[in-house]
N, C-alpha and C positions, 0 to 999 in steps of 0.2 A: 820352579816347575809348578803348572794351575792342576795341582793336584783333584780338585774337585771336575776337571775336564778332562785329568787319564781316566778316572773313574768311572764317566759316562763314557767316555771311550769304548772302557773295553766292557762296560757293559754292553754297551751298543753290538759289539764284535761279537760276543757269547751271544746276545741274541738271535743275530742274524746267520751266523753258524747253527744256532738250534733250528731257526726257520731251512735252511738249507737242508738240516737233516730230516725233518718232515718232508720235503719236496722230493728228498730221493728215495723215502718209504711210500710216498704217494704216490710218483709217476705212476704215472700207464704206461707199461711197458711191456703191455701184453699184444699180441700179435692176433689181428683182428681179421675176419672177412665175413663177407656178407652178399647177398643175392639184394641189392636194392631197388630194382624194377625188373617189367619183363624184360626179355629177350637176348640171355646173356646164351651166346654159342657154345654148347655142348663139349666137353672133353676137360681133360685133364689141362694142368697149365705145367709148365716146366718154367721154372724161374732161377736164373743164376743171381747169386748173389756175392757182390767184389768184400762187403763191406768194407768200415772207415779204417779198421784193426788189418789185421791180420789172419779173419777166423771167417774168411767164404766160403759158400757151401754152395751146392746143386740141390732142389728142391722140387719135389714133386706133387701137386696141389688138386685134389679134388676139387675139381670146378662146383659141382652140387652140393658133395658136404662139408666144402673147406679144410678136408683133413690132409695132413703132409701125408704122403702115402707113399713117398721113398725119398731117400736122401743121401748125400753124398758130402761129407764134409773132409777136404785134405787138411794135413794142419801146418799150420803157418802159409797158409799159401790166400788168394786173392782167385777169384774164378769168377770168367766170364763168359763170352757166349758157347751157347750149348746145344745140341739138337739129338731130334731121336733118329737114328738111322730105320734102312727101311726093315735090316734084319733083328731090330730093336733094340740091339746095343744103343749107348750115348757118348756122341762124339762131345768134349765140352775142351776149352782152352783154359788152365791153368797158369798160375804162377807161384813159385814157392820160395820166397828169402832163405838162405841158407848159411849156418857160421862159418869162418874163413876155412875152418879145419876139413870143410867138405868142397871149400871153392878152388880150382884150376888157378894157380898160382897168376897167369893172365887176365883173368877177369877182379884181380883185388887191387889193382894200379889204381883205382880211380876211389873206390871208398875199401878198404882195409880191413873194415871190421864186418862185412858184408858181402855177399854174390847174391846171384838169382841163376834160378834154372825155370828156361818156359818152356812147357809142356803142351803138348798138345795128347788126348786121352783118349783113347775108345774104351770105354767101359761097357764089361757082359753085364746089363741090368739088374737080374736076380744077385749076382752074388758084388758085384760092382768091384771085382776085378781088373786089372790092365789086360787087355787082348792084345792091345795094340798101342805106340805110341813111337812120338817124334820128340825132340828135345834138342834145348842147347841152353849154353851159359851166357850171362849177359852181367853187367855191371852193377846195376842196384836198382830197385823196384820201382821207383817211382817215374813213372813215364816210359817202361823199358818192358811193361806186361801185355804179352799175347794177348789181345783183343778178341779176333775173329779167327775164326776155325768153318772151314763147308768141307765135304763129304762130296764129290764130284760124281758123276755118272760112269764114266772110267775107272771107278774103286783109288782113282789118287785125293789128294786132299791139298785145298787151296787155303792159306795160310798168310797173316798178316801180322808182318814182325816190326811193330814200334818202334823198339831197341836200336834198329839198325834200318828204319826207312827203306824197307824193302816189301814185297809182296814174291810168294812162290809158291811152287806147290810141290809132293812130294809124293812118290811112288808107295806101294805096301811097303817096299823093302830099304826104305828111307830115303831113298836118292831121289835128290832135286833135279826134277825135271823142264822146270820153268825158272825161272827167275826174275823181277823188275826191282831194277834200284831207282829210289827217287831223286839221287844226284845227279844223275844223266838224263836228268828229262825234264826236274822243277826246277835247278838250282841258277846261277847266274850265267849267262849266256846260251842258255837252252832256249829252243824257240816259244815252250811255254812261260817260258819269263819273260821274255821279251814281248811277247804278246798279253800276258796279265799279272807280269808282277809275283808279287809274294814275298816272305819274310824270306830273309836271308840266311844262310845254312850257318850260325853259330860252331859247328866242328864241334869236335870231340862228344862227348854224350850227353851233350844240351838238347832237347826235346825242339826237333828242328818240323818234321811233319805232323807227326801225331796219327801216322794214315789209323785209322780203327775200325776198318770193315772192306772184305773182298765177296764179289759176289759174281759168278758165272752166269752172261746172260743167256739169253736166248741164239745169239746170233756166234756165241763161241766165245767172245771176247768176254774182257773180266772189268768188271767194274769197281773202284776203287776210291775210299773216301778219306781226303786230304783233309781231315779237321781242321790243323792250324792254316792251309788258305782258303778254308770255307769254301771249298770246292768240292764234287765229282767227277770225277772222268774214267773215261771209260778207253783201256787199253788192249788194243790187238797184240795176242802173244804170239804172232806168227813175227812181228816186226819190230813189236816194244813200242809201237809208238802212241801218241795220246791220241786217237779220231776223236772224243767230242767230250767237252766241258759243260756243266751244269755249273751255274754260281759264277763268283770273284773275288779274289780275294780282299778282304776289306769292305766287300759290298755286303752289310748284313741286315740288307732289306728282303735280300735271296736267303740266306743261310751263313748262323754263328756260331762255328765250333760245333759242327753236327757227331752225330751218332747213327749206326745202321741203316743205312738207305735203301730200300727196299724197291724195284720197276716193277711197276703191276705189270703183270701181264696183260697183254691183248691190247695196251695202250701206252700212249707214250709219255706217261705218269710216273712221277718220284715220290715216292711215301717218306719222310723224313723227320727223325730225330732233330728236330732243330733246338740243339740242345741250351745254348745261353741268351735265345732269343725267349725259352721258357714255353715251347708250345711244337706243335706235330703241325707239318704243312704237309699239305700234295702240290706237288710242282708241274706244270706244265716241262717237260726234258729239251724241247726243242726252242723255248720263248725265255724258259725262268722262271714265269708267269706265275704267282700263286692262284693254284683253284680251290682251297680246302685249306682252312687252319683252325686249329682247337688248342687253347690255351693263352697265354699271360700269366703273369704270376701267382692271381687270384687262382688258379685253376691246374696250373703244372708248376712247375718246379726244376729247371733242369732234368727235362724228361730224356730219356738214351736208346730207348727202343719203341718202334711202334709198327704193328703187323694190322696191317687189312683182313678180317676173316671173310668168309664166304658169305655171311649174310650182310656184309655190308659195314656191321661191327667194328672198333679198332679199340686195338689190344693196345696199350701205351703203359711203360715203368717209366715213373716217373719218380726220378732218383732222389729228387733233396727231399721228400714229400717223404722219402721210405716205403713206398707201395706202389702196383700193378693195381690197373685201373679199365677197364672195358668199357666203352661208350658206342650206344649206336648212331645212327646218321643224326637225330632229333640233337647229339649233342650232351645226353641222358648217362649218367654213369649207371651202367646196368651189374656191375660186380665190379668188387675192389681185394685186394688182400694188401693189410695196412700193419707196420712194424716190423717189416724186412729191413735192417739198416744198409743202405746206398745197393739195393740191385741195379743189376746190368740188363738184361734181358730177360723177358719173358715168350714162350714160345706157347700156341695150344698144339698139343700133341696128340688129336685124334682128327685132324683135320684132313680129309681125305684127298691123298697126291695129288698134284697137279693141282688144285684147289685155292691154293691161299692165294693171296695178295692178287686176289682179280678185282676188285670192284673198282673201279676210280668213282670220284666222289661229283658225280654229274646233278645229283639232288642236293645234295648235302648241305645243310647250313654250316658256316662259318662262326663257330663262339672264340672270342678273345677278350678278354678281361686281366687289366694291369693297375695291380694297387697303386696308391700314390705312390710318392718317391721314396716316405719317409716310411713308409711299411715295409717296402720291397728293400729298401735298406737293413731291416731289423730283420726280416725273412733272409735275406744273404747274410748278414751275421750267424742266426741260427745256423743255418745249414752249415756255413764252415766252421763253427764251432763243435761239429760232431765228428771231424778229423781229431781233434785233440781230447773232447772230452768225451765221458760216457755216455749212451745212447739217449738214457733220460733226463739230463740237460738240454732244455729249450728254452726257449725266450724269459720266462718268469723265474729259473734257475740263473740264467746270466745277470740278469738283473742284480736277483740276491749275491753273485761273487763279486759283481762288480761293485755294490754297495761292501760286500767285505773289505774288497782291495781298498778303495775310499778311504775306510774307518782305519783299516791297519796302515795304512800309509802315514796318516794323521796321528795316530796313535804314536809311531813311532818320532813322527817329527816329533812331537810335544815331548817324547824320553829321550830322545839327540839334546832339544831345544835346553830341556829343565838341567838335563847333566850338564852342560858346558854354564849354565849360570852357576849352579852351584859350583861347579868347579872355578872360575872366574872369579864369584866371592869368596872362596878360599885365601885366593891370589891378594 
């Protein structure tokens, strides 16, 4: 054993552990927001937040003082998009893991020591209450969480069920009034396949669409967004059938694994989460055509929500980054709120009806900026490394484990290495 080389060893170890424990007394890990130029659009923000655990909340954001001014945390659950209704309850889409002891004996076939229930919530405001709510059980969280929840004109509620690649909506008194399964309409031998393709339905509860956003247009019909074929399409519920496609799949010079897609009104414009391509586009709906893009890596991050406000503004969470971001047309970050771990949506919630998502982006300059390879590589490290570890672990904390793992690996070879000689010189 080079006894004088365990001993720098595990010096080396102890240090870099002590450095490690500075870095987790120092992080910033305070949750910041700020007014950083003019013309950030008036009102409250409402911000859901999935995070990387198990501990999402609903949040309520004074746009001028930065103060949370209401909130909503279930526990053990995951929550995502959320709105204010007009009688100002808050409709928001939940999910909650649950132990086997509370799961439907049917839903623990596939993982045993787990279920989920997804919820769908109308909560009274002040006392944040259930008024109202839909639900069912599903198999296990990940990939299987309620997305999208809207609040229809009719008092039903349009709903978008991952889990089970379906889209429907449901009356006050629970009953499904609608329904679209995407087996009968994306999978192999449907004329949407046959005409563009797409990944092929893996069976059983393998994350085959990903749909994560329903939205009722103008013309009646429901719009619906097929993340894993990097598509929209837009379905007639009188027929079920697809009338028109936005994107391709596999084409992700259009859109990669998007998020909330948004038709401005008055135009025939797609505001979109373009969520792996790292940036918000406005689409041309009839060409594909990009008119308007903001971001790269330098600048977003796997962003998942982005709203057009009425001045022209666009509201974007921009998830691996950990904060909501406002920019107006110049491209200007005009408010930010930073230290939300992995939100989902952000909403302003004084924006008066009928109002949002008009402006299409006919001035607007186009900002995109992409680090090199070898940054945007270290940057998707970080980011998936906030799935497993604690929030304030970032790039100069990995470093230091990864110099840990290094040292301890070595360490222990040299204690494997030195015991079997000495044991051999026994021999």
């Amino acid at each position: 054993m080079n006894r004088p080389r365990v001993r720098y060893l595990a010096a080396a170890f102890v240090v870099l552990a002590a450095v490690l424990g500075i870095q987790a007394v120092t992080a910033d890990q305070e949750v910041k927001a700020e007014t950083v130029a003019e013309g950030p659009y008036e009102g409250h923000t409402l911000i859901s937040v999935q995070s990387y655990k198990l501990n999402g909340r609903l949040i309520e954001v004074n746009t001028s003082t930065n103060d949370v001014v209401w909130e909503y945390d279930p526990p053990n659950s995951r929550v995502f998009d959320a709105e204010q209704l007009e009688n100002g309850n808050v409709l928001v889409a939940v999910t909650t893991k649950l132990p086997p002891s509370k799961c439907p004996e049917e839903h623990l076939q596939v993982a045993s020591k787990q279920c989920i229930q997804a919820k769908v919530l109308e909560l009274d405001y002040p006392s944040k209450e259930v008024v109202w709510n839909y639900s069912w059980y599903d198999e296990y969280i990940t990939h299987h969480e309620v997305h999208d929840v809207d609040r229809l004109s009719n008092g039903e509620t349009a709903i978008i069920d991952m889990g089970n690649d379906r889209a429907f909506t449901v009356n006050q008194q629970g009953e499904i009034t609608w329904e679209w399964q995407a087996e009968n309409h994306l999978a192999e031998g449907t004329e949407f396949h046959r005409k563009y393709g797409g990944p092929p339905d893996p069976g059983g509860e393998k994350d085959w669409t990903h749909m994560n956003d329903i939205d009722k247009l103008e013309n009646g019909n429901f719009q619906i967004s097929v993340r894993n074929f990097d598509v929209v399409i837009e379905v007639s519920p009188e027929t079920n059938e697809i009338v028109d496609v936005v994107g391709r799949p596999g084409n992700h010079a259009v859109m990669n694994e998007q998020h909330n897609p948004d038709r401005l009104e008055g135009s025939d414009h797609l505001l979109v989460a373009d969520s792996q391509n790292d940036r918000v586009v406005e689409l041309n709906a009839t060409t594909g055509d990009v008119v308007w893009k903001y971001g790269g890596k330098s600048l977003l991050h796997w962003p998942r929500d982005a709203d057009r406000l009425p001045n022209g503004n666009t509201l974007i969470t921009d998830t691996f980054n950990n904060r909501v971001v406002e920019i107006n047309p110049d491209g200007e970050v005009v408010w930010r709120y930073e230290g939300v771990m992995m939100p989902y949506s952000a909403d302003r919630m004084t924006v008066p009806e009928n109002s949002t998502d008009t402006v299409p982006a006919t001035q607007f300059d186009s900002h995109f900026r992409d680090p090199n390879a070898a940054t945007g590589m270290l940057q998707q490290a970080e980011a998936y490394a906030a799935f497993v570890f604690p929030g304030w672990v970032r790039l100069p904390e990995l470093v230091t484990m990864a110099a840990m793992v290094v040292v301890a690996l070595w360490l222990l070879g040299e204690l494997v290495v030195g015991a079997y000689r000495d044991y051999a010189s026994e021999e």
